[in-house]
Residue frames as qw, qx, qy, qz and C-alpha x, y, z in Angstrom:
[[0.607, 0.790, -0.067, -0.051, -21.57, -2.96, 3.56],
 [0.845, -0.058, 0.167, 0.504, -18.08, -4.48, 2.51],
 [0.136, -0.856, 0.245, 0.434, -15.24, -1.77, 1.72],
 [0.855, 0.516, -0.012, 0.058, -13.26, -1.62, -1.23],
 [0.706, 0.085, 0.130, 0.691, -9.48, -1.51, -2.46],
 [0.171, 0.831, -0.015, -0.530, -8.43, 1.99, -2.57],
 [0.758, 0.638, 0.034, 0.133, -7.79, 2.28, -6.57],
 [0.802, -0.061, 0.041, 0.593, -4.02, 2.31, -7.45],
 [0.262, 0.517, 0.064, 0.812, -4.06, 5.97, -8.09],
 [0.578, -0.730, -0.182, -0.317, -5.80, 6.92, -4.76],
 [0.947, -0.114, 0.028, 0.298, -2.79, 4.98, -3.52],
 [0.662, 0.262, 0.103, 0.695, 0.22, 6.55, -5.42],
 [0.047, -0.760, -0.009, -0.648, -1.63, 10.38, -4.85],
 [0.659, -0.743, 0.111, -0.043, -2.33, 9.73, -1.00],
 [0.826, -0.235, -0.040, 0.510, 1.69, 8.79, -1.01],
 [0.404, 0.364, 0.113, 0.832, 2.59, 12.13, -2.90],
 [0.239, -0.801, -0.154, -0.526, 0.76, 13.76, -0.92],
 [0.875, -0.467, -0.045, 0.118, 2.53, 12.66, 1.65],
 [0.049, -0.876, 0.408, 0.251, 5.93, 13.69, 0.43],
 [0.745, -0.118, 0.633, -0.175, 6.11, 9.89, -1.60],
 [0.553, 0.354, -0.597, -0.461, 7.24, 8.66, -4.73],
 [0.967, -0.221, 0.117, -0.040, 6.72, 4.79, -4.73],
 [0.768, 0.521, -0.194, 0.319, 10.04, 4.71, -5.94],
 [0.057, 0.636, -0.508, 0.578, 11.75, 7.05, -3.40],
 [0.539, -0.558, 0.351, -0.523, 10.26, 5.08, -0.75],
 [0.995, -0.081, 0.001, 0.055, 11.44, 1.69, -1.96],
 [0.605, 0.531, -0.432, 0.406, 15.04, 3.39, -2.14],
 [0.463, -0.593, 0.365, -0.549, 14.25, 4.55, 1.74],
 [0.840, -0.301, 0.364, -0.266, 13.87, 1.04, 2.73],
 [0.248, -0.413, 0.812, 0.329, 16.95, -0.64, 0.47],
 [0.627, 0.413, 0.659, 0.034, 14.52, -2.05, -2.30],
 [0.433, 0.074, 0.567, 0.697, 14.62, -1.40, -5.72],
 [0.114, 0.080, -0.225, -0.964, 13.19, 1.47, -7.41],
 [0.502, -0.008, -0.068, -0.862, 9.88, -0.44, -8.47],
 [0.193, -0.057, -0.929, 0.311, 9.56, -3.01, -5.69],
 [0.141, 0.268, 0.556, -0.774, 6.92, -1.36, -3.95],
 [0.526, 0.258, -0.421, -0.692, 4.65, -1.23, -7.48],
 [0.169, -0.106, -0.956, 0.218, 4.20, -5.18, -6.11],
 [0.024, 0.308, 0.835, -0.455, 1.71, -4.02, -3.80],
 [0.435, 0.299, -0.052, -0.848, -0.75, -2.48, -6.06],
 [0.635, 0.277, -0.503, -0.518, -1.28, -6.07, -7.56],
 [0.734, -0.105, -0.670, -0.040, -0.69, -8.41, -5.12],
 [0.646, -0.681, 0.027, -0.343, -0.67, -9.03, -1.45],
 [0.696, 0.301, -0.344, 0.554, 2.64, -8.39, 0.32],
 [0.384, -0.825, -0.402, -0.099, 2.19, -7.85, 3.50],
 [0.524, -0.199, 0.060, 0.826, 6.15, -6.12, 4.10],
 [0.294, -0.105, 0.120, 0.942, 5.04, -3.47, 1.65],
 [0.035, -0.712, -0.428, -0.555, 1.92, -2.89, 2.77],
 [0.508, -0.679, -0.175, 0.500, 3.04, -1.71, 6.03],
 [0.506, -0.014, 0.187, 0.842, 5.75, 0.25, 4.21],
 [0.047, 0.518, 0.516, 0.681, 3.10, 1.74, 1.75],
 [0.330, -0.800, -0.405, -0.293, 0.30, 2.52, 4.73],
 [0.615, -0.516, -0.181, 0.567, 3.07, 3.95, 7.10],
 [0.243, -0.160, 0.026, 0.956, 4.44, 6.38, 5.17],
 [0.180, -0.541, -0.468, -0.676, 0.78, 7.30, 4.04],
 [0.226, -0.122, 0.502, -0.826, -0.29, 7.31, 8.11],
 [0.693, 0.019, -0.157, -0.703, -2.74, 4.66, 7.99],
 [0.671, -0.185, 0.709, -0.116, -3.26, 0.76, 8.02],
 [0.144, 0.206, -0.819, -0.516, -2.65, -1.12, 5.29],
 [0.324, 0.455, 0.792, -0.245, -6.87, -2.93, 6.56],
 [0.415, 0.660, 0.062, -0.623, -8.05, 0.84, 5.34],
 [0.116, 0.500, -0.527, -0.678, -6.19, 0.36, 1.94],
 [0.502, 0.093, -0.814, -0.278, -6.93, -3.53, 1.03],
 [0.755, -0.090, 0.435, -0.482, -9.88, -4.66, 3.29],
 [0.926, 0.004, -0.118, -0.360, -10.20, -7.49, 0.89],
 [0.510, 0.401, -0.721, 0.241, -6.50, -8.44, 1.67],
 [0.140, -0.272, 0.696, -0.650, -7.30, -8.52, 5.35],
 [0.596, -0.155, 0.103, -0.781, -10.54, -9.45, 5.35],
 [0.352, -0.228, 0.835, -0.356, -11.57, -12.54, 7.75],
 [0.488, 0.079, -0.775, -0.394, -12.43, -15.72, 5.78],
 [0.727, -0.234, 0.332, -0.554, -15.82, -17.17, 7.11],
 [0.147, -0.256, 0.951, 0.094, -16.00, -20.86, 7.46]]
């Protein structure tokens, strides 16, 4: 069975829960306020690291389909 995206709110909560705004954490890393809002829509692999680090995870768990190994 294939994994999904976690949904963009799954995403934003699992960072507040964390102690995360996306905003505070693109000021943490010298990016603009709503740089990090990028990686809810596209595939950027700088801020998903950012995103699944400060969440304590891989960025595979969040976006299997970003990772996921293209058969030939």
């Amino acid at each position: 069975m294939e994994s999904k995206d976690w949904h963009r709110a799954d995403v934003i909560s699992s960072l507040k829960k964390a102690g995360w705004s996306m905003a505070s954490l693109s000021r943490k890393h010298g990016l603009q306020s709503g740089t990090l809002y990028n990686v809810l829509v596209t595939h950027w692999p700088k801020g998903e690291r950012l995103v699944a680090d400060a969440i304590g995870t891989e960025p595979e768990i969040i976006w299997p389909s970003r990772y996921a190994r293209k058969l030939k």
